[in-house]
C-alpha positions as CSV (number, residue, x, y, z in Angstrom):
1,X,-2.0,36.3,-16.7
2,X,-2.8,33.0,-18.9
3,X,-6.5,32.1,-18.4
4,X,-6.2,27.6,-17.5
5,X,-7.7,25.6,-19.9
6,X,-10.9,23.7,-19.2
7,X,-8.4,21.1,-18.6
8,X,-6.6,22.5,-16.1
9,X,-9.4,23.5,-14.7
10,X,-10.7,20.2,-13.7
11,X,-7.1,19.0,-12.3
12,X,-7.7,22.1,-10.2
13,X,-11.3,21.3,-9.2
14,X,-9.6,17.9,-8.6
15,X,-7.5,18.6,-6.2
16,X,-10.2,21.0,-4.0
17,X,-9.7,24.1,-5.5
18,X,-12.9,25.4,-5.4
19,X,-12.4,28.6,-7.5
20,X,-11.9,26.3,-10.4
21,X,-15.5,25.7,-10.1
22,X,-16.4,29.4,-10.5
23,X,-14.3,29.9,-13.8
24,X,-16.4,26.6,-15.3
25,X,-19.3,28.1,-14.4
26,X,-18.8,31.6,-15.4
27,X,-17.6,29.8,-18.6
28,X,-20.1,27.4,-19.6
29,X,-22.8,28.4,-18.0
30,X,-24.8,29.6,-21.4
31,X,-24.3,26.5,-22.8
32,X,-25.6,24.5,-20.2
33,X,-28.4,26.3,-20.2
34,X,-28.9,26.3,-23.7
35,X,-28.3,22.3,-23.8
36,X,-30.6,21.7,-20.6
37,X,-33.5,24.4,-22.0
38,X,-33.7,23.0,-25.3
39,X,-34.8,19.7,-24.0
40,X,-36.8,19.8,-20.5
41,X,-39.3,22.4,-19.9
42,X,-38.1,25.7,-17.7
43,X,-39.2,24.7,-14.2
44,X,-37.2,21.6,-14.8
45,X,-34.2,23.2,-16.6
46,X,-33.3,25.7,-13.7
47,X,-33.2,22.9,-11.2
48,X,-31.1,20.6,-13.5
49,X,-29.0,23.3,-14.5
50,X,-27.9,23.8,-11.0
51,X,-27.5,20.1,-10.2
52,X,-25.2,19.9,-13.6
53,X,-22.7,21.7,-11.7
54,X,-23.3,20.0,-8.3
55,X,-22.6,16.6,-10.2
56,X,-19.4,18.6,-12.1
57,X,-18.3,18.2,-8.2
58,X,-19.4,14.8,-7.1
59,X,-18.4,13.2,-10.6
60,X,-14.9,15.2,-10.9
61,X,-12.8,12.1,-10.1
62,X,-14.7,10.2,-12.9
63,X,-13.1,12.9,-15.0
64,X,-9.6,11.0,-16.1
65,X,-8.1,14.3,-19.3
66,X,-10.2,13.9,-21.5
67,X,-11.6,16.8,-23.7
68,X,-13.4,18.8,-20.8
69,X,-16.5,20.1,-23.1
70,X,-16.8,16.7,-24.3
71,X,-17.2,14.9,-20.9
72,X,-19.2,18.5,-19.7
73,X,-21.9,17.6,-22.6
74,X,-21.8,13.6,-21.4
75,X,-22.5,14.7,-17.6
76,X,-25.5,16.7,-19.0
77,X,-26.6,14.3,-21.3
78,X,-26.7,11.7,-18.4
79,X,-28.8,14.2,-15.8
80,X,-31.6,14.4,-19.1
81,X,-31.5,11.0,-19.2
82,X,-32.1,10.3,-15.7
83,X,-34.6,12.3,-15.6
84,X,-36.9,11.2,-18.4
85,X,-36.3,7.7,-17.8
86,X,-37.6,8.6,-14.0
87,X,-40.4,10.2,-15.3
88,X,-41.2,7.4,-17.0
89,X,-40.4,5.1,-13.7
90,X,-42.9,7.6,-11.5
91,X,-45.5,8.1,-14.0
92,X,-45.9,4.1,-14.5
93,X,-45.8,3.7,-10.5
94,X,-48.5,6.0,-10.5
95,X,-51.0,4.5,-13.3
96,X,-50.5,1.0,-11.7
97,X,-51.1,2.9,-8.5
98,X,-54.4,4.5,-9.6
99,X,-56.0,1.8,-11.5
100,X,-59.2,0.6,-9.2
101,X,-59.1,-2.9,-10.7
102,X,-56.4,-4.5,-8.8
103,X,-55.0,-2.3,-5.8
104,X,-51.2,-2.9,-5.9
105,X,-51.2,-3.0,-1.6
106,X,-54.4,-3.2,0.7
107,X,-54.5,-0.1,2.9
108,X,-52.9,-2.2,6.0
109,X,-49.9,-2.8,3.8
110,X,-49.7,0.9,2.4
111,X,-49.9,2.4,5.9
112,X,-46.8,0.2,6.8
113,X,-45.1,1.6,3.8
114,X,-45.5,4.5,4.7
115,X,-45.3,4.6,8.4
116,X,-41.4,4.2,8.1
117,X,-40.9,7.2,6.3
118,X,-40.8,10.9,8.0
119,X,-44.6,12.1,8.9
120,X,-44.9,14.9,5.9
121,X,-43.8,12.0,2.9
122,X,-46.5,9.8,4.7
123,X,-48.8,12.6,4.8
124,X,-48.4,13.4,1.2
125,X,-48.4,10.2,0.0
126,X,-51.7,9.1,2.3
127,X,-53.6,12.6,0.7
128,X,-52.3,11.7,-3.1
129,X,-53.3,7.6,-2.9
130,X,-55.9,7.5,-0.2
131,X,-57.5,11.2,-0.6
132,X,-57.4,11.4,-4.2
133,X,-55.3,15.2,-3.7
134,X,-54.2,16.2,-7.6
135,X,-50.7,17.4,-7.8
136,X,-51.7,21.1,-8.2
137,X,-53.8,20.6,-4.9
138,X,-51.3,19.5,-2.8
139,X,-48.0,21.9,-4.5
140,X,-50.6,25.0,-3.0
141,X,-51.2,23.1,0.2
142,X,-47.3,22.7,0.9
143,X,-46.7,25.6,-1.1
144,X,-44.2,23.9,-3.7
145,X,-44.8,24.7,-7.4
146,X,-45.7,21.5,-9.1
147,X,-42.2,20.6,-10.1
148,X,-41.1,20.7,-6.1
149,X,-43.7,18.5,-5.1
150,X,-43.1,16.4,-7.9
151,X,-39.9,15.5,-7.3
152,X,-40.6,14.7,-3.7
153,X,-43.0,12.2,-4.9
154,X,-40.7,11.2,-7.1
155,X,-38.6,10.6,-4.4
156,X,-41.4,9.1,-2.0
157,X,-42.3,6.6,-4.9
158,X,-38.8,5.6,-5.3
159,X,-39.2,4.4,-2.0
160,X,-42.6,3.0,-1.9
161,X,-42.1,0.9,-5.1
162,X,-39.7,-0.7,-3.1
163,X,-42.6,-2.6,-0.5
164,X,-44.2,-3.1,-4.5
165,X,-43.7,-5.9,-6.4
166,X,-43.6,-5.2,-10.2
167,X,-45.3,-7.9,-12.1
């Protein structure tokens, strides 16, 4: 039997064959990893490495023949970039946010920002802002490591800067 090409791969993943999946992974799989690895540190890289293969699957119609590898490496390149550059979005949020000179929102308007989002994002938000809880604190309170609980602030900011004006 003919192994498909990458190619044919995708037209199969295309058209819900979900084995076609499998084969890419089994695959490329190394060098994802290696691409991912060389350029976030591990705790990141595993979780990005599986959401490289979760977007193969949401982003598999944006694929229109081109070189597979090619459009494989453009799809990771775009998940490291989306990640730094939010990074960069969350850790400027949260030096604005912990600057005592100018408080970005007065604690009425904070607990309205909060009060419309589910009870444990308030919560964590509330002990990070108002309590002064360090990351490592609160990942062994929820136990999260430090990269779980940072991406659900990540998250929880992404909402939050949304009440925030950015000046």
């Amino acid at each position: 039997m003919v192994n498909p090409s990458d190619e044919d791969l995708m037209r199969q993943l295309q058209n819900g064959d979900s084995n076609a999946l499998g084969l890419i992974y089994e695959r490329h799989a190394d060098k994802v990893w290696s691409y991912i690895s060389k350029r976030l540190p591990k705790e990141v890289a595993e979780d990005l490495f599986q959401d490289c293969f979760v977007k193969l699957v949401e982003k598999r119609d944006s694929w229109k023949n081109q070189p597979f590898l090619l459009w494989l490496y453009v799809v990771l390149r775009n998940l490291v970039t989306d990640f730094h550059r939010s990074n960069k979005v969350e850790k400027k949020y949260l030096d604005k946010m912990s600057t005592t000179e100018e408080p970005i929102v007065d604690g009425k308007d904070f607990q309205e920002l909060v009060a419309n989002m589910s009870p444990e994002t308030s919560k964590l938000l509330t002990e990070f802002f108002k309590e002064g809880w360090s990351y490592k604190e609160l990942a062994s309170r929820y136990e999260l490591t430090e990269e779980s609980l940072r991406k659900r602030m990540s998250r929880a900011l992404a909402v939050l800067k949304n009440g925030v004006s950015d000046e």
